[in-house]
C-alpha positions as CSV (number, residue, x, y, z in Angstrom):
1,X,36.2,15.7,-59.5
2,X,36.3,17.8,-62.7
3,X,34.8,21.1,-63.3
4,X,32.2,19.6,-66.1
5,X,31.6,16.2,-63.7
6,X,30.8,19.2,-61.2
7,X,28.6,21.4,-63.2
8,X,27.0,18.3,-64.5
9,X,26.3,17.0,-60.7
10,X,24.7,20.5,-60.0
11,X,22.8,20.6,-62.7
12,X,20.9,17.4,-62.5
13,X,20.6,18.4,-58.2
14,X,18.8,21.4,-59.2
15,X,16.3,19.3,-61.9
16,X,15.6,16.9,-59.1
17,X,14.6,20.1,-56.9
18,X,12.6,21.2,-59.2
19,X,10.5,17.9,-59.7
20,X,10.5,16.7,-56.3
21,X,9.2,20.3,-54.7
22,X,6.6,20.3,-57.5
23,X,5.0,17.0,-56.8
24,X,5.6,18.2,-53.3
25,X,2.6,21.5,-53.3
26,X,1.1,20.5,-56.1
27,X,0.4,20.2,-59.9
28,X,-1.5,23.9,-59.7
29,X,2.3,25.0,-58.4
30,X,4.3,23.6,-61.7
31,X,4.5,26.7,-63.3
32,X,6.1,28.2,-60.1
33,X,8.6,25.8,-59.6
34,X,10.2,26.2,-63.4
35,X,11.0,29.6,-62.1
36,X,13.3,28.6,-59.8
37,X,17.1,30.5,-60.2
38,X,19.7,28.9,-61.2
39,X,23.5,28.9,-60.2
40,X,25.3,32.1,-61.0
41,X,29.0,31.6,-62.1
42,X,31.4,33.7,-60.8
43,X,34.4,34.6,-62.6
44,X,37.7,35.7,-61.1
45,X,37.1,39.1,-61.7
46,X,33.5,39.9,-60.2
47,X,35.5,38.0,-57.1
48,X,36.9,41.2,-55.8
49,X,33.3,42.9,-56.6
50,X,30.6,40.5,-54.8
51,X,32.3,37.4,-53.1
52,X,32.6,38.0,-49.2
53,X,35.8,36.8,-47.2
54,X,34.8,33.6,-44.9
55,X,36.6,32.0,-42.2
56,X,39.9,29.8,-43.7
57,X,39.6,31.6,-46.7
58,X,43.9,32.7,-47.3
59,X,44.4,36.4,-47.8
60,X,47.4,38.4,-48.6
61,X,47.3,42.1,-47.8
62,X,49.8,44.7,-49.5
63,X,50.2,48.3,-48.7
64,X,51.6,50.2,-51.6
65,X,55.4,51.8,-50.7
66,X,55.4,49.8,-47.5
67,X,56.4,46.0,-47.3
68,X,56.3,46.0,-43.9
69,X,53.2,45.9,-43.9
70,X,52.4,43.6,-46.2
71,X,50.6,40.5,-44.7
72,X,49.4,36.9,-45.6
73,X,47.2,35.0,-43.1
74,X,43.8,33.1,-42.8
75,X,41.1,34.6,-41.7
76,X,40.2,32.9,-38.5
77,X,36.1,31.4,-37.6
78,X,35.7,34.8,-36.3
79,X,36.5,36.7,-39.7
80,X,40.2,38.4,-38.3
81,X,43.4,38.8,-39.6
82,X,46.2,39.7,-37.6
83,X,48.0,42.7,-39.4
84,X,51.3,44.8,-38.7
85,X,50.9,47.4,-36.2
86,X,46.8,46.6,-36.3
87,X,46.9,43.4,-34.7
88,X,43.5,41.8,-35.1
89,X,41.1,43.6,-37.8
90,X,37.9,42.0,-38.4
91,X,37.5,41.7,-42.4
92,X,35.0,38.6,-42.4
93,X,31.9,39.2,-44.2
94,X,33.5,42.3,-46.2
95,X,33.9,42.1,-50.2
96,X,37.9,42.2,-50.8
97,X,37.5,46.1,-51.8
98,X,35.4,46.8,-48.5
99,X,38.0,45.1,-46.2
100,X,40.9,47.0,-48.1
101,X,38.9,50.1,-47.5
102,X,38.5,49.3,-43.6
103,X,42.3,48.7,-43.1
104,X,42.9,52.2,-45.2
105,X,40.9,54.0,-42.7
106,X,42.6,52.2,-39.6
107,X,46.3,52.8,-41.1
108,X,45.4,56.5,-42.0
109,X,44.1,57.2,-38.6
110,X,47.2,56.4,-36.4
111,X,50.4,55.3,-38.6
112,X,50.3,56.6,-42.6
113,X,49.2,60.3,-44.2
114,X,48.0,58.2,-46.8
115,X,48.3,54.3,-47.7
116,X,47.2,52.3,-51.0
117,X,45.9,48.8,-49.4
118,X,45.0,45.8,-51.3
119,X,43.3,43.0,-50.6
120,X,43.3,39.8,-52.5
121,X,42.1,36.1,-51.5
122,X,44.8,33.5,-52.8
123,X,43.1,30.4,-51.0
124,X,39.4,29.6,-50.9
125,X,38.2,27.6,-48.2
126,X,36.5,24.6,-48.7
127,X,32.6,24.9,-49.5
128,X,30.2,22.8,-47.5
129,X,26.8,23.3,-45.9
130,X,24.7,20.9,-44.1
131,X,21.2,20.1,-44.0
132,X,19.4,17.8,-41.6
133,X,16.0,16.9,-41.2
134,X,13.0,15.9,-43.4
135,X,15.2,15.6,-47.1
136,X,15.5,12.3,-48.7
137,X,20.0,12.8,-48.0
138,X,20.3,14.7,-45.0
139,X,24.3,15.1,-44.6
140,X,27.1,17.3,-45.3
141,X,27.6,18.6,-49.0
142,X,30.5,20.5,-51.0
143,X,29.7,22.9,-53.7
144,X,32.1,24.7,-56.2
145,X,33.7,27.9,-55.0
146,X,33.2,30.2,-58.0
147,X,28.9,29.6,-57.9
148,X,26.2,31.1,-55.8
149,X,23.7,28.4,-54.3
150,X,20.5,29.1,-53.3
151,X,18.2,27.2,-50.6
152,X,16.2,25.0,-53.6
153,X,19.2,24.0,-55.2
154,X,20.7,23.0,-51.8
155,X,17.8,20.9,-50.9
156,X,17.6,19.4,-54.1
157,X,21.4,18.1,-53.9
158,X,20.1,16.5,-50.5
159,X,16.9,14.7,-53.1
160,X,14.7,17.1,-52.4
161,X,11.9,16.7,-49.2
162,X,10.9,13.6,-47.9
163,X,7.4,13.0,-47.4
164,X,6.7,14.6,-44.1
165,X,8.8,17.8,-44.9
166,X,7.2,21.1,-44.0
167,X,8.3,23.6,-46.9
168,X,7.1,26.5,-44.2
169,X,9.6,25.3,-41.9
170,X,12.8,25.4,-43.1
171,X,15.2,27.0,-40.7
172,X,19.3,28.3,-41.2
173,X,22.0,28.1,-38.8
174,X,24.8,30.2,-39.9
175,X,27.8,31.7,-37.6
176,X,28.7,35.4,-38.8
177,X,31.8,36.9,-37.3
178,X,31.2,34.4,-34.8
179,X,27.9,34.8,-33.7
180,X,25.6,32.3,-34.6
181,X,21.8,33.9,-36.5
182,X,19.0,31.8,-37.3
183,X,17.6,32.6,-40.4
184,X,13.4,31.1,-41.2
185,X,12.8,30.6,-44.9
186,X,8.8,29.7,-45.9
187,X,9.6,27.6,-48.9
188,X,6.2,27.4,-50.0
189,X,6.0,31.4,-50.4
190,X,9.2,31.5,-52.1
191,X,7.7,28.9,-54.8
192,X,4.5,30.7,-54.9
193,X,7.0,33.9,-55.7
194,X,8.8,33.1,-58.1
195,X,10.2,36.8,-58.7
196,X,10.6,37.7,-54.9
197,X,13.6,37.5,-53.2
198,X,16.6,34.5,-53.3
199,X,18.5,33.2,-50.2
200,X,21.6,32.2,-50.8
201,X,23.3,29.3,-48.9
202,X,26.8,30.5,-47.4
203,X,29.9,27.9,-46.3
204,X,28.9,26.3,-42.8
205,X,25.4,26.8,-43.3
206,X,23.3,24.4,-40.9
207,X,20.2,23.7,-43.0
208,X,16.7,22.7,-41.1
209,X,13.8,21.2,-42.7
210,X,11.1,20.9,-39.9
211,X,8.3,17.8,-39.9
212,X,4.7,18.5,-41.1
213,X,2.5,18.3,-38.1
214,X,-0.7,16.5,-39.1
């Protein structure tokens, strides 16, 4: 698929969020849900600023002065690298600069007086979350690797809830450096705040929308 067929896709996802979750709480709630974000591109350059390393992602690691070191791996479900002289080093869930700071410190502290690390991602792993549950396409969905995606936009590309959705129980599975956190999301109180905080859907995200109990 194409970069425009892709941003197109998106695009009319996040419209049918915003229709279906107004009709959903409301007409008194329409102003609310034109508020809600949209996608943030991210260009190659902020990557090495904001985008966190995920499992499968392909790094290379380079150590100024010392090719020895120099590595080229991918990062494993449990966010580590296996390194020269380090062995494993956890780096999942660190911006590029952060990990490259974290294997500084470890080379510094037993091997080098002073070593120049970088850290670059040459491979991105495949994108995909899934939701289940009360959404009008419950099932597994890709989403481009350069963009942010927030919970609305993510329940719109699944058409948004069905009927008997419960926008206060929305509930998300995600494994961090191989533990698994549940995260609860009130949908409703994000709508009704439109400037409060975001969440952000990561790769592998399980996505829960609970039943309305009547």
């Amino acid at each position: 698929m194409s970069d425009c067929k892709m941003k197109i896709g998106l695009a009319s996802a996040i419209l049918v969020a915003s229709l279906g979750l107004s009709n959903l709480i409301g007409a008194e709630k329409e102003d609310n849900t034109k508020s809600v974000e949209s996608t943030q591109v991210i260009s190659i350059e902020d990557t090495n600023r904001i985008y966190k390393i995920s499992p499968n992602d392909i790094v290379e690691v380079k150590v100024y002065l010392e090719p020895d070191l120099d590595a080229k791996g991918a990062v494993d479900e449990y966010g580590m690298i296996n390194l020269p002289l380090l062995g494993s080093v956890q780096i999942g869930g660190k911006t590029p600069a952060e990990a490259a700071s974290h294997i500084k410190k470890l080379y510094e502290a037993d091997y080098l007086v002073q070593a120049n690390v970088n850290v670059a991602i040459v491979e991105f792993a495949k994108r995909q979350f899934t939701i289940i549950g009360q959404v009008q396409k419950p099932g597994v969905f890709d989403y481009p690797t350069f963009r942010t995606l927030t919970i609305l936009e993510a329940i719109g590309l699944a058409g948004s809830f069905t009927r008997l959705g419960d926008l206060s129980n929305v509930s998300i599975q995600r494994r961090e450096n191989g533990t698994l956190k549940i995260y609860k999301v009130d949908i409703k109180k994000m709508l009704n705040n439109p400037k409060g905080q975001t969440f952000y859907i990561y790769p592998n995200d399980v996505i829960t929308i609970g039943e309305t109990l009547f």
